[in-house]
LUMVO-536708 format. One record per residue (C-alpha): x, y, z; residue in three letters. Coordinates in pm, whole numbers, padded with zeros to 5 digits, always signed. Layout:
! LUMVO-536708
XYZALA...
This chain:
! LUMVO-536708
+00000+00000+00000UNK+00104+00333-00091UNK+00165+00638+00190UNK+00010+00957+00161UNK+00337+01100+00024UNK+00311+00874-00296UNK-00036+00931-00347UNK+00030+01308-00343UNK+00322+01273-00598UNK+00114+01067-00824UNK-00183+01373-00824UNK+00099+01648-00829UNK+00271+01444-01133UNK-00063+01390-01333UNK-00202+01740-01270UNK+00126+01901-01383UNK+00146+01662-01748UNK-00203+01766-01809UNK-00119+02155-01797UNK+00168+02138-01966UNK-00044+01925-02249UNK-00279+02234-02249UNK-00015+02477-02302UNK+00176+02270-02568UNK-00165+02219-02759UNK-00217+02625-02777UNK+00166+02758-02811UNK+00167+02960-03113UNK-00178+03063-03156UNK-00341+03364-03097UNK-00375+03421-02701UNK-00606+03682-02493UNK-00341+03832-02292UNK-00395+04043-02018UNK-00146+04275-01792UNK-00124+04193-01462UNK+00025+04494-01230UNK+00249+04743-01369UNK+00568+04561-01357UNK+00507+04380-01730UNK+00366+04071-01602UNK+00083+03898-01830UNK-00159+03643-01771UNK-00329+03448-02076UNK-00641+03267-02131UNK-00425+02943-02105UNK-00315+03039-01789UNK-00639+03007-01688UNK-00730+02694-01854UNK-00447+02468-01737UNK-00531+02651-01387UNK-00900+02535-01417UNK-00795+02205-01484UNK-00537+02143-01228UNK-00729+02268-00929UNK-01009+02034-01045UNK-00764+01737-01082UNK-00616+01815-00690UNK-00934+01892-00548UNK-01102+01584-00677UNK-00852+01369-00534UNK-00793+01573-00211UNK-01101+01805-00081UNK-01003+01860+00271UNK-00637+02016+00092UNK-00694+02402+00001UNK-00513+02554-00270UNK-00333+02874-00349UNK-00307+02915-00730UNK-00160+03182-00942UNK-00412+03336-01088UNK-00721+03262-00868UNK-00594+03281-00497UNK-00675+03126-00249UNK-00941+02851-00298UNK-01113+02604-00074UNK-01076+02727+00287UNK-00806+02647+00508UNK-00594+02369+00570UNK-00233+02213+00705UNK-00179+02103+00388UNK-00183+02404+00099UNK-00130+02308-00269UNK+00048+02624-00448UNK-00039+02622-00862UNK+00148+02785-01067UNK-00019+02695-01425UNK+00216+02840-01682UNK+00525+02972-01543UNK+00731+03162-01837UNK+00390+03322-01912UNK+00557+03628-02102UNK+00826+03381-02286UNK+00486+03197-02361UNK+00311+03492-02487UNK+00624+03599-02748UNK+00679+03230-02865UNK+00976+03194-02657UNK+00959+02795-02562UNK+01073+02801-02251UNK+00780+02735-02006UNK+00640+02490-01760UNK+00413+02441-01479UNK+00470+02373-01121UNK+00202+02207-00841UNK+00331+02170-00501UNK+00193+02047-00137UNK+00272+02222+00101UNK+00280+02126+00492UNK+00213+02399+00728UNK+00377+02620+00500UNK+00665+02363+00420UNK+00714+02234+00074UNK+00658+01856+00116UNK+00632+01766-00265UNK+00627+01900-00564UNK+00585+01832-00976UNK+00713+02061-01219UNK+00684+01999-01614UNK+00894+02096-01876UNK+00666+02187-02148UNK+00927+02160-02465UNK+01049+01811-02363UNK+00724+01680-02187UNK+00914+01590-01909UNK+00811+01588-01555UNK+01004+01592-01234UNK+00890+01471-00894UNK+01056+01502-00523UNK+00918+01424-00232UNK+01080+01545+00087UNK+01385+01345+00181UNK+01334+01083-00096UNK+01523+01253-00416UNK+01401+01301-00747UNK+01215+01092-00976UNK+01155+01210-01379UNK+00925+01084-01564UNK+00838+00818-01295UNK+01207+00699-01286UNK+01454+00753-01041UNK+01701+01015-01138UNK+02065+01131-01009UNK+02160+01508-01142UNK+02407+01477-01387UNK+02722+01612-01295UNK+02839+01978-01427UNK+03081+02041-01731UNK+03372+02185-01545UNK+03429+02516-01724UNK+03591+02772-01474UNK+03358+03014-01333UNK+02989+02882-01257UNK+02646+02888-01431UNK+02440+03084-01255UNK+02082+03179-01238UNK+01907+03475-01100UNK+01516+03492-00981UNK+01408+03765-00883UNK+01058+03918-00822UNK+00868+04153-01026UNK+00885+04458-00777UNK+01207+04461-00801UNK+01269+04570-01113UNK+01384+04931-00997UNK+01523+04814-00677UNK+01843+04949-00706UNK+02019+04653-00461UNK+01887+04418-00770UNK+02138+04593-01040UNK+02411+04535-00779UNK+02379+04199-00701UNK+02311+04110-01082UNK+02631+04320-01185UNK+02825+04110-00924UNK+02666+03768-01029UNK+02770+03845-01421UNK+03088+03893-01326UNK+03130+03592-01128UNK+02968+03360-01367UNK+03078+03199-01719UNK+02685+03257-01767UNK+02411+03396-01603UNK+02095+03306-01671UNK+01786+03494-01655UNK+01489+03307-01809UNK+01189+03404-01586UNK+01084+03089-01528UNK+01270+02882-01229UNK+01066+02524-01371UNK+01306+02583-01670UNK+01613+02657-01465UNK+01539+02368-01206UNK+01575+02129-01502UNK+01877+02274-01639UNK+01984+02204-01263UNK+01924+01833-01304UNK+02079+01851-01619UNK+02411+01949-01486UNK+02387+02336-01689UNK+02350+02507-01407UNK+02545+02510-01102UNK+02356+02759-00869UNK+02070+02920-00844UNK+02056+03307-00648UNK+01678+03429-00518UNK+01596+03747-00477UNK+01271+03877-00358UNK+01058+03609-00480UNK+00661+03551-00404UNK+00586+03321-00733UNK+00402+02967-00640UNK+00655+02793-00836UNK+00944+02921-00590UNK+00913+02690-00290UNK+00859+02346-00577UNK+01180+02454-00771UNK+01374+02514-00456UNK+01231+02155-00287UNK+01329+02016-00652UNK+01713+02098-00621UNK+01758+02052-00243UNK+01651+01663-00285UNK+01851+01684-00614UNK+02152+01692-00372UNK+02186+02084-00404UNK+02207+02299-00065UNK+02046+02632+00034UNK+02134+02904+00185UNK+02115+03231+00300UNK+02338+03523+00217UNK+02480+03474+00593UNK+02615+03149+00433UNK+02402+02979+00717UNK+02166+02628+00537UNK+01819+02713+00502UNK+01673+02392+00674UNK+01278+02524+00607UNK+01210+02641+00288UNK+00901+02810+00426UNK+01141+03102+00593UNK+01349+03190+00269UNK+01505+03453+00366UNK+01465+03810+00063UNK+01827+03668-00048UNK+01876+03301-00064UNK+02164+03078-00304UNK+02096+02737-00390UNK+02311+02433-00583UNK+02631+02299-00544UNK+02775+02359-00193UNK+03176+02405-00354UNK+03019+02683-00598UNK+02787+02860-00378UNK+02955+02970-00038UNK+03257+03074-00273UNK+02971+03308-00446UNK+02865+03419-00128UNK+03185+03546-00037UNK+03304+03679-00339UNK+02988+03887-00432UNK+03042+04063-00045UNK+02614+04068-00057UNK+02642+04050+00317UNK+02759+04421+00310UNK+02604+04498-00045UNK+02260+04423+00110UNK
């Protein structure tokens, strides 16, 4: 007999391949965008749909659980256990034909990220963890692969809309550049979580960031084998109290980053 934790996995997994089949079906074709806030953010009207169909899938399968999702809020009442939606993340690569999107569903335990699914729309692929039993793709187990050694790291940076004129952001993203052999800035952290597993990216720096997709993509690497931390250098043991500036991946790359960037006084 399967535990709860399976069970949940199995949902997360199954709600996640069905958005990311919803947004593959529409990529390309005329969209109903709206803005959301004044930052640049968009929403679309397949958003909405793989949102619509989600929530149904996790509330069939789990009514007592309430849900947080991206575009509609909070849903269902309250509960321990919180799924967090995020339907299309990439929605503005989605929206100019940029394929590089996914979707993320994660559980949530009193605010701690228990599991999580995130799908890689272009490939189809779907990642699993589960808290303290690694990472499964596409219902296999799966080791990350180890990263090309090249020098100087890959790095990613994720950052939060409101930021965009925070004058601490251009500091720390002028300090990352020149610390990195690449830094990557894709908007989408299911995209960059994969690249993780892959072995193309080496760390991963947060700043700022609200999305639903954060605490699944973080979960993701840790049981990948990757550590996080804050800018302190100190291990970020619950996810659920990220601190505004938090480094993720491989533990040699990251508290050398740390250091070197001096964000501890920059900040």
């Amino acid at each position: 007999m399967r535990d709860d934790a399976a069970l949940q996995a199995e949902a997360a997994q199954q709600a996640v391949a069905a958005a990311i089949e919803v947004a593959r079906a529409n990529f390309g074709r005329a969209l109903d965008i709206e803005v959301k806030g004044p930052r640049g953010d968009v929403v679309t009207s397949v958003d909405r749909e793989a949102e619509r169909l989600i929530v149904s899938m996790l509330h069939e399968r789990f009514p007592e659980h309430a849900v947080l999702a991206e575009e509609s809020g909070a849903l269902y009442g309250e509960s321990d256990h919180v799924w967090l939606v995020d339907p299309l993340d990439g929605t503005n690569n989605y929206a100019y034909g940029l394929p590089l999107y996914g979707a993320a569903v994660t559980l949530c335990h009193r605010g701690e990220p228990v599991v999580t699914a995130i799908g890689e729309a272009t490939t189809g692929d779907v990642a699993c963890a589960v808290k303290g039993r690694g990472v499964v793709v596409n219902g296999r187990p799966f080791e990350r692969a180890a990263s090309t050694p090249a020098g100087r790291p890959a790095t990613a940076l994720w950052v939060g809309y409101h930021t965009q004129s925070d004058p601490r952001l251009e500091m720390l993203a002028s300090r990352l550049y020149g610390r990195s052999r690449r830094l990557f800035s894709t908007w989408a952290p299911t995209i960059d979580a994969f690249l993780y597993l892959r072995g193309g990216l080496d760390a991963v720096t947060a700043y700022q960031c609200t999305g639903t997709e954060l605490l699944g993509a973080l979960l993701l690497l840790r049981e990948s084998g990757a550590e996080v931390r804050g800018v302190d250098g100190a291990l970020v043991r619950n996810l659920a109290e990220l601190p505004e500036l938090s480094f993720a991946g491989i533990r040699s790359v990251i508290l050398p980053l740390i250091e070197d960037c001096g964000l501890a006084a920059a900040l």
